[in-house]
C-alpha positions in Angstrom: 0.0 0.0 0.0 1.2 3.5 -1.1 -0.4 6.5 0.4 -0.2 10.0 -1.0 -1.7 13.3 -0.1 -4.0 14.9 -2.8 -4.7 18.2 -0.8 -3.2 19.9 2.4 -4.5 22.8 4.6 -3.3 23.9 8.1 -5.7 25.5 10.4 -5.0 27.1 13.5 -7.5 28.3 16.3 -10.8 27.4 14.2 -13.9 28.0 16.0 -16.1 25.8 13.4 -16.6 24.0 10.6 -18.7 25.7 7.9 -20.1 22.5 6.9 -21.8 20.1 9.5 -21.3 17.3 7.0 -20.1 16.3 3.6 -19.3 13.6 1.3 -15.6 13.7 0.0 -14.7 11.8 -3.3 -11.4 10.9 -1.6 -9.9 9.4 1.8 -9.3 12.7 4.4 -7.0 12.3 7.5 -7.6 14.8 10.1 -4.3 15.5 12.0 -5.3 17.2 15.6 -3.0 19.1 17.1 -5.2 20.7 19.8 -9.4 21.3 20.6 -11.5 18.6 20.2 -15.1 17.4 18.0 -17.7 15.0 17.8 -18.4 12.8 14.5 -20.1 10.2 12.8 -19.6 8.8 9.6 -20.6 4.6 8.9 -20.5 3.0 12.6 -17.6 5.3 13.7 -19.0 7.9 16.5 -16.7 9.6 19.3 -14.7 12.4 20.0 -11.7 12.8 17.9 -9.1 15.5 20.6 -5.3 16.7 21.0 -3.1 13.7 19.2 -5.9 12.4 17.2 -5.7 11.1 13.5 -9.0 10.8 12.3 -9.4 8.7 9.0 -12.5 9.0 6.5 -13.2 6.9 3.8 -14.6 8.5 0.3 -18.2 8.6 -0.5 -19.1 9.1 3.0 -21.5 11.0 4.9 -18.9 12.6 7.3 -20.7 14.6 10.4 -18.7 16.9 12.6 -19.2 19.7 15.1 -16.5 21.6 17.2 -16.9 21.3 20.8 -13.2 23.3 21.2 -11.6 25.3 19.0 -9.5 23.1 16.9 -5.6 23.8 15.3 -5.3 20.5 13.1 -3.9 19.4 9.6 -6.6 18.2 6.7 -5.6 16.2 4.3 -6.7 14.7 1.8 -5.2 10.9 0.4 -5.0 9.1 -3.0 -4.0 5.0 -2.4 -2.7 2.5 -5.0 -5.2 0.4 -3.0 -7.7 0.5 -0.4 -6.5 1.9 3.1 -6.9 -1.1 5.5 -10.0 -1.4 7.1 -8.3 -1.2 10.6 -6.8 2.2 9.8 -10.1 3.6 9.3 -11.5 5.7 12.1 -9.7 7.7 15.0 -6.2 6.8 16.1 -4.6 7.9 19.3 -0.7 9.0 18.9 0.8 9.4 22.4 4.1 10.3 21.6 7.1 12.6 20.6 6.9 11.6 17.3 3.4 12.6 16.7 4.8 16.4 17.6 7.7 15.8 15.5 5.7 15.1 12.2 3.4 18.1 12.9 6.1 20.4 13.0 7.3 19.4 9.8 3.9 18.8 8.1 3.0 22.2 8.8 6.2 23.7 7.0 4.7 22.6 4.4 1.6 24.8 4.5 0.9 26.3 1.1 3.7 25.1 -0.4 3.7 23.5 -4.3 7.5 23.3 -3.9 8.1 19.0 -5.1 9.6 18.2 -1.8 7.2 19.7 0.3 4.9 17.0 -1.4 7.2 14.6 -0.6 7.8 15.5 3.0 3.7 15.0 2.8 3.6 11.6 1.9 6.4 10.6 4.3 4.8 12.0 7.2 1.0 10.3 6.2 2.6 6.9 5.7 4.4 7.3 9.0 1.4 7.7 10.7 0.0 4.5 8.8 3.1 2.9 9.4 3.3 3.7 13.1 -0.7 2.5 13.8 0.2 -0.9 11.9 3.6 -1.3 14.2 1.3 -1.0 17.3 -0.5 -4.6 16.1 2.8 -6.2 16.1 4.0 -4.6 19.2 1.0 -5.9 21.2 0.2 -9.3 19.4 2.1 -11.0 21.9 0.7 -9.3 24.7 -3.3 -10.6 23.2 -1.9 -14.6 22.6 -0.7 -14.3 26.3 -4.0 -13.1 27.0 -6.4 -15.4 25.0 -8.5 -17.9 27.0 -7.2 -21.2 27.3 -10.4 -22.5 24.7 -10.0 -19.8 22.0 -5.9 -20.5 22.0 -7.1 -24.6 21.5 -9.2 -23.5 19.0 -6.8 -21.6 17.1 -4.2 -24.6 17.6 -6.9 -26.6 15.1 -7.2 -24.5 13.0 -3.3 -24.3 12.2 -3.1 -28.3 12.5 -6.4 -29.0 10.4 -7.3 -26.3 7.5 -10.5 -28.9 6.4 -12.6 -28.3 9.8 -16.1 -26.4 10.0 -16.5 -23.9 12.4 -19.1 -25.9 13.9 -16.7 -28.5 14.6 -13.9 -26.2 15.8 -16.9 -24.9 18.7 -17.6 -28.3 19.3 -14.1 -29.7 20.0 -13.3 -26.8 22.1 -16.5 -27.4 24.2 -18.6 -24.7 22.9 -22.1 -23.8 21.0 -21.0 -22.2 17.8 -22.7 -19.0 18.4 -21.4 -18.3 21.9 -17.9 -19.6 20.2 -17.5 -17.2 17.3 -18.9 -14.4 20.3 -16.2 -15.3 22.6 -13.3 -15.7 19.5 -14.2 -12.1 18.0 -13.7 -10.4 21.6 -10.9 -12.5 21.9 -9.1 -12.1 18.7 -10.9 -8.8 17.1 -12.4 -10.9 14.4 -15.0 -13.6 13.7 -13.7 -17.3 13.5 -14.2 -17.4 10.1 -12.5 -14.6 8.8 -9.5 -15.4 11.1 -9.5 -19.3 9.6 -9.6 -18.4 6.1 -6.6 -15.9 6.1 -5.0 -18.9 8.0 -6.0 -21.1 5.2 -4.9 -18.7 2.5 -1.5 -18.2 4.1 -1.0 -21.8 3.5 -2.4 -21.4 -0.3 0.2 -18.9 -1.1 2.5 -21.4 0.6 1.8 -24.0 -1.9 1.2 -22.0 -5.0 4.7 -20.9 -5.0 6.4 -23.9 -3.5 4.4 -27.1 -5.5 3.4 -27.8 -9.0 -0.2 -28.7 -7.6 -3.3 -27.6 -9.1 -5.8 -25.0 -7.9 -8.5 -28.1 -7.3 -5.7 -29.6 -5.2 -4.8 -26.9 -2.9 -8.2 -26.4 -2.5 -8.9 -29.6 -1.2 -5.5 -29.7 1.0 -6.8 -26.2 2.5 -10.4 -26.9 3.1 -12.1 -25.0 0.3 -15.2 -26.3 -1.4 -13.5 -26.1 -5.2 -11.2 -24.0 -7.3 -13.3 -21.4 -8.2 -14.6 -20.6 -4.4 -11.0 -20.8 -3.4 -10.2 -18.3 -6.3 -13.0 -16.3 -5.5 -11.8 -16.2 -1.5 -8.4 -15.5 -2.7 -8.8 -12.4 -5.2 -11.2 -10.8 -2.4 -8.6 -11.3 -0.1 -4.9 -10.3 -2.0 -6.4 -8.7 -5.0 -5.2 -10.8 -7.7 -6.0 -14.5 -8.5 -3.7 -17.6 -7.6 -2.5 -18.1 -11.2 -1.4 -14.1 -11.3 0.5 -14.9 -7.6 1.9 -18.2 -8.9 3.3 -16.3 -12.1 4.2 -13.2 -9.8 5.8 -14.9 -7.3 8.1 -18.1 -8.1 11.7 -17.2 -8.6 
């Protein structure tokens, strides 16, 4: 993923918006600096304050009011590919850094010099980058954590890709609903979704490493056929096994 900004504006000591909503054909990041506001946009509601980097998809009915008067940095973002779902929303930054790339963003402020663009980008992906660092940082903190039945459960899924959900619940002791309940507080996301990327990891693994067909991976990784498994994987890694294959073996 590639991020770079498409529009930048600093504004200090704003009392309001002018707008109370609006629908913006591109991704905005709202960098706050200081002051704080309410908004809504999909199911994302809250108060974005001080340190905040609040992230808006296109196409979206973005509502806002000031609650303080708010210095912050708009900008607005063109991606080679969709911004990750997980960096949607508003981000907390609690640290030197997040002062650091302020000071230089706004530098920037009304300049079309190239490097100032440039400066732009870096700063945008840092933030990215920084917010995707913090998952790594804390995953081993969340496996410590994880009950005793949802870290079984995810031991069978690694030694079996060709179980059913249902059966997963069941061997750990569980009624599938209160199961995938339990897994997504646990984990962050359903059982499914978390089993499939498993499972897809593993398809990569093969499509690059063996000379087998699509129909057998997909019966070695627990997918109904070749063309669900195709389906599964495009959605997943935007392009199809036969483009990764092709892309991928040295």
């Amino acid at each position: 993923m590639s991020v770079e900004t498409a529009g930048y504006a600093y504004w200090q000591n704003k009392p309001r918006f002018q707008l109370s909503a609006d629908v913006d054909s591109q991704y905005v990041m709202y960098i706050i600096e200081k002051g704080a506001c309410w908004y809504h946009f999909n199911n994302h509601e809250g108060v974005a304050k001080a340190n905040d980097v609040l992230v808006v998809p296109p196409y979206t009915n973005f509502q806002r009011k000031m609650l303080l008067t708010m210095t912050f940095h708009f900008v607005r973002l063109t991606s080679d590919t969709d911004i990750p779902h997980s960096m949607i929303g508003n981000h907390h930054y609690s640290t030197s850094r997040f002062t650091e790339n302020c000071s230089m963003l706004k530098k920037t402020n009304f300049s079309f010099h190239p490097r100032a663009q440039i400066v732009r980008n870096h700063i945008v992906n840092d933030f990215m980058i920084t917010k995707i660092m913090t998952y790594f940082q804390s995953a081993p903190k969340n496996i410590r954590h994880r009950s005793q039945t949802i870290t079984a459960a995810i031991n069978l899924m690694h030694q079996d890709l060709t179980l059913s959900i249902s059966k997963i619940s069941s061997q750990v002791g569980l009624n599938a609903a209160y199961f995938s309940k339990t897994f997504k507080k646990v984990t962050g996301e359903s059982p499914i979704s978390f089993y499939t990327k498993i499972k897809l990891k593993k398809v990569q693994s093969l499509l690059i490493t063996t000379d087998l067909s699509l129909t057998e991976i997909a019966d070695t990784t627990g997918f109904n056929d070749s063309f669900y498994l195709s389906r599964v994987f495009s959605r997943y890694l935007n392009c199809s096994p036969s483009e990764f294959r092709k892309n991928h073996i040295i």
